[in-house]
ZADODO-367919 format. One record per residue: residue number from 1; x, z, y of N, C-alpha, C, O in turn. Coordinates in Angstrom, 3 decimals, m for minus. Layout:
ZADODO-367919
SITE_NUM_X_Z_Y_X_Z_Y_X_Z_Y_X_Z_Y
...
***
This chain:
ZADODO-367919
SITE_1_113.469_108.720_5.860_114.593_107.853_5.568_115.776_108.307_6.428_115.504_108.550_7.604
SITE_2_117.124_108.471_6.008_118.176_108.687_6.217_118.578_107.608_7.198_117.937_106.580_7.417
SITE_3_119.961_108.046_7.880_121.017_107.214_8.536_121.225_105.932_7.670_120.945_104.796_8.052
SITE_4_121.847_106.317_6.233_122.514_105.874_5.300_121.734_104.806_4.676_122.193_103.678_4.494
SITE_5_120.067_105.314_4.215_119.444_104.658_3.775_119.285_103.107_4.472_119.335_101.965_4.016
SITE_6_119.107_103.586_5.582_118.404_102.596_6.981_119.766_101.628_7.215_119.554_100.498_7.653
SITE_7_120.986_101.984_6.972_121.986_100.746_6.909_122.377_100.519_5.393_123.529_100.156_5.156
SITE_8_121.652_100.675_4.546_121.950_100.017_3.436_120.649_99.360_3.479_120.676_98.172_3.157
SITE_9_119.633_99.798_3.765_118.717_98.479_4.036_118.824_97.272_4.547_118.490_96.161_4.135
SITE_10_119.495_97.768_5.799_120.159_96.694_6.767_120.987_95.416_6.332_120.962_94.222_6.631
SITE_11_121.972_96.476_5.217_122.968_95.468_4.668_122.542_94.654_3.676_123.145_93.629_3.357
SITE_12_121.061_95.223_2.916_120.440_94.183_2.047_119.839_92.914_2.622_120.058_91.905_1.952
SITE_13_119.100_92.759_3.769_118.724_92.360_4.467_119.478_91.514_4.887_119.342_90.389_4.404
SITE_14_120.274_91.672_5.664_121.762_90.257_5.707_122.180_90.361_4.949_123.149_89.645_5.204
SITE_15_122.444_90.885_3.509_122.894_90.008_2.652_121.936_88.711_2.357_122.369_87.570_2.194
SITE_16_120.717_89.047_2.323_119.288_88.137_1.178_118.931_86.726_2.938_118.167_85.761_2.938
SITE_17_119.579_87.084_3.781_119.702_85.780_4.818_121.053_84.988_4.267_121.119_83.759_4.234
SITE_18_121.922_85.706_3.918_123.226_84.898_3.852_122.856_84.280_2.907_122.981_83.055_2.932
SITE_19_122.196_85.024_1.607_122.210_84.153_0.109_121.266_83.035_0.493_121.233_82.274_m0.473
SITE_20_120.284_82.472_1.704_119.349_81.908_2.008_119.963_80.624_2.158_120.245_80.503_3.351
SITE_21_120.467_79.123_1.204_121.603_78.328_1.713_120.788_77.127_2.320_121.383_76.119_2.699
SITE_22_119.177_77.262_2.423_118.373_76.648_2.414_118.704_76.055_3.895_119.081_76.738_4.848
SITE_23_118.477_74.588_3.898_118.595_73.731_5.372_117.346_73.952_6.193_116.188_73.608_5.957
SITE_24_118.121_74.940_7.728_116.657_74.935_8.678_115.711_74.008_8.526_115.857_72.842_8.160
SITE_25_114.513_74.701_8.890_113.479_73.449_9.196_113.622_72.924_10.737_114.274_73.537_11.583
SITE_26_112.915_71.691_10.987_113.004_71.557_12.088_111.851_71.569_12.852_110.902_71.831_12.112
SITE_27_111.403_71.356_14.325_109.901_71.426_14.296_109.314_70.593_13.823_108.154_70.840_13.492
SITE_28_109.865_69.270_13.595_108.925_68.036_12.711_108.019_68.997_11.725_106.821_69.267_11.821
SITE_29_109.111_69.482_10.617_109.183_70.136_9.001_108.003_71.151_9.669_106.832_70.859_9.428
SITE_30_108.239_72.118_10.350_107.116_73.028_10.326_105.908_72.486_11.205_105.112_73.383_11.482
SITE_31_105.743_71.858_11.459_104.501_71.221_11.837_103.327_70.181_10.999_102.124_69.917_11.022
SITE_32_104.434_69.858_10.356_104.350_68.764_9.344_103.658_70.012_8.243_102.560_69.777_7.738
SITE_33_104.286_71.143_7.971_104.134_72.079_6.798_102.620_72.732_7.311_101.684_72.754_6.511
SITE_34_102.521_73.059_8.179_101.317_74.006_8.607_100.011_73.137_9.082_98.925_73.682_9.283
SITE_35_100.263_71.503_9.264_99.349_71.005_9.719_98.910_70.844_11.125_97.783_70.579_11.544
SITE_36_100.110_71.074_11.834_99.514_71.182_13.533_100.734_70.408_14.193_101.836_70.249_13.668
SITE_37_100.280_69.903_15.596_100.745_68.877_16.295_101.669_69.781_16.891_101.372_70.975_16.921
SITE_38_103.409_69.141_17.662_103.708_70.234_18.347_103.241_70.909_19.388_103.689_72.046_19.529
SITE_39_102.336_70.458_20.283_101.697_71.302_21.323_101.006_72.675_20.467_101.379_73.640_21.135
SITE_40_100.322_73.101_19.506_100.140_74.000_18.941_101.674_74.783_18.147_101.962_75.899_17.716
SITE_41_102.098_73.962_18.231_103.525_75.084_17.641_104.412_75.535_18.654_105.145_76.485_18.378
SITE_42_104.476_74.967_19.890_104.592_75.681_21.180_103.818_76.835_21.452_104.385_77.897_21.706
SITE_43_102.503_76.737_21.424_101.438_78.050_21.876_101.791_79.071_20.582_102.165_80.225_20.788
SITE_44_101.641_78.555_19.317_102.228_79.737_18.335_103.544_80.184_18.780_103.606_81.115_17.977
SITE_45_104.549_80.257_19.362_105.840_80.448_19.568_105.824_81.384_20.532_106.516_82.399_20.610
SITE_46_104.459_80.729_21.732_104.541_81.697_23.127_103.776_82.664_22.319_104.773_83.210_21.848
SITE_47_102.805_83.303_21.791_101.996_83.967_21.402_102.853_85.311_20.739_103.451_85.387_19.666
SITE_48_102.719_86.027_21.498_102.953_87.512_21.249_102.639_88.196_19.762_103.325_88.650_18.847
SITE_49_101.139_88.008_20.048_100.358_89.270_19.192_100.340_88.130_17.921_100.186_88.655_16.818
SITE_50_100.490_86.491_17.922_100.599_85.627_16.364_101.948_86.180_15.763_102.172_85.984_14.568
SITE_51_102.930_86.921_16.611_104.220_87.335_15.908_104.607_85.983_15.062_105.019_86.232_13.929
SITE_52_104.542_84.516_15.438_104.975_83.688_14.737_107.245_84.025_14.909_107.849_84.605_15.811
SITE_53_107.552_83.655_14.207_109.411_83.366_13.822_109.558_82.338_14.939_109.221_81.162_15.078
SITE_54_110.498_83.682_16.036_111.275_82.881_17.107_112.179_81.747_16.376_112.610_81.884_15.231
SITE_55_112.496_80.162_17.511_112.877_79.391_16.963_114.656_79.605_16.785_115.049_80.607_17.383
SITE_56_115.288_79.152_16.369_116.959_79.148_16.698_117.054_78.128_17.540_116.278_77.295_17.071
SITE_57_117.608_77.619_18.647_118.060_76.674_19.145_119.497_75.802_19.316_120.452_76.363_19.854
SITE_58_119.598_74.624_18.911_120.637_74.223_18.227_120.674_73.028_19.478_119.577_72.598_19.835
SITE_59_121.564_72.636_19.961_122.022_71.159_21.013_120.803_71.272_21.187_120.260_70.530_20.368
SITE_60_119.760_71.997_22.044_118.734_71.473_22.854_117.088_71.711_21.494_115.889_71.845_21.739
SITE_61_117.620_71.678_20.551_116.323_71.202_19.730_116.170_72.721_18.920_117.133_73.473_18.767
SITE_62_114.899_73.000_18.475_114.073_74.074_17.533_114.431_74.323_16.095_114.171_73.365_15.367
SITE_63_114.989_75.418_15.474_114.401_75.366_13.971_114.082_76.730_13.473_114.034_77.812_14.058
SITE_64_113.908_76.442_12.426_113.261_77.975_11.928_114.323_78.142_10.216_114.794_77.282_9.472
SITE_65_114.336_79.433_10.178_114.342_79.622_9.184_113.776_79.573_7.817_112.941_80.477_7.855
SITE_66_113.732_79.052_6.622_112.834_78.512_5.637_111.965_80.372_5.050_110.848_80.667_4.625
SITE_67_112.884_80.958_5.270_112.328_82.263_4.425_111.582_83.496_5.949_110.940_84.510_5.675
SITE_68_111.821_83.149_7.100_110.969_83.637_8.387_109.575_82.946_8.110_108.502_83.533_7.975
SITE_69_109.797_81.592_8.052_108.446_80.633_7.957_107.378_81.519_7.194_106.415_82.116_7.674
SITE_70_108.027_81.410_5.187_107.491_82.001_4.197_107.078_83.400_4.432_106.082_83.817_3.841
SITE_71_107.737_84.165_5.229_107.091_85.273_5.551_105.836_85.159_6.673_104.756_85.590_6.269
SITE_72_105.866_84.780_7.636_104.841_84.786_8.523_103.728_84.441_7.702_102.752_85.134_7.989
SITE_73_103.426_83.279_6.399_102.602_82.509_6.035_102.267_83.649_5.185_101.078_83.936_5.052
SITE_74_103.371_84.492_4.458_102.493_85.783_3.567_102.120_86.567_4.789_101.123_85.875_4.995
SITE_75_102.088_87.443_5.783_101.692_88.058_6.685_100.197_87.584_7.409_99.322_88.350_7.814
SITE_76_100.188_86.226_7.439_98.961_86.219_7.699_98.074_85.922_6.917_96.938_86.264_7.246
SITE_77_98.266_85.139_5.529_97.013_85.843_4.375_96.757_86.859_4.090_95.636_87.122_3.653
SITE_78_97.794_87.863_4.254_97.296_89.386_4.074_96.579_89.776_5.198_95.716_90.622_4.963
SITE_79_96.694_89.365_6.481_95.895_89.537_7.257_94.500_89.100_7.573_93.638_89.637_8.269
SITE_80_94.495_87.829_6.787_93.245_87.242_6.518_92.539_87.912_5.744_91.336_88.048_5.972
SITE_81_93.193_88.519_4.572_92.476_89.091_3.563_91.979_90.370_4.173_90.795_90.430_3.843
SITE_82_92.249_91.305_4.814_91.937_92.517_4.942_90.920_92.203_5.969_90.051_93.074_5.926
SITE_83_90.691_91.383_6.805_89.679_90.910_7.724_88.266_90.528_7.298_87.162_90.673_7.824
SITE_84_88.730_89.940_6.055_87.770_89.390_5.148_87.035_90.661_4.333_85.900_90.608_3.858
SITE_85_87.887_91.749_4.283_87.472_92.919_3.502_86.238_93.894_4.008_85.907_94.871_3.337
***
């Protein structure tokens, strides 16, 4: 892959965040979504090797992006799956 290639990737990439008009989640929303209390969505956050979606921090409080979330959640069924394989 090229110079050229690698920033037109780039620029697809922030473009497909900008087109994203979707309202952060907050940690309620992703806790609420995944099934876990926030003390477990703290330890997913510190956790390195879970590669969970650093939070944004807004006046003091957590959110995530709706399409970071959706990715981590495909990343680790595929990871489930190949484990399973």
């Amino acid at each position: 892959m090229d110079v050229s290639e690698s920033s037109a990737n780039e620029r697809s990439a922030l473009a497909e965040r900008r087109q994203d008009s979707r309202p952060l989640l907050s940690s309620r929303a992703v806790c609420e979504h995944f099934g876990i209390v926030p003390r477990t969505l703290h330890r997913w956050v510190a956790d390195r090797e879970l590669a969970f979606p650093k939070p944004l921090i807004v006046k003091r409080r957590q959110y995530w992006r709706p399409r970071e979330i959706e990715d981590f959640e495909l990343t680790r069924k595929d990871n489930s799956k190949h484990a399973a394989a």
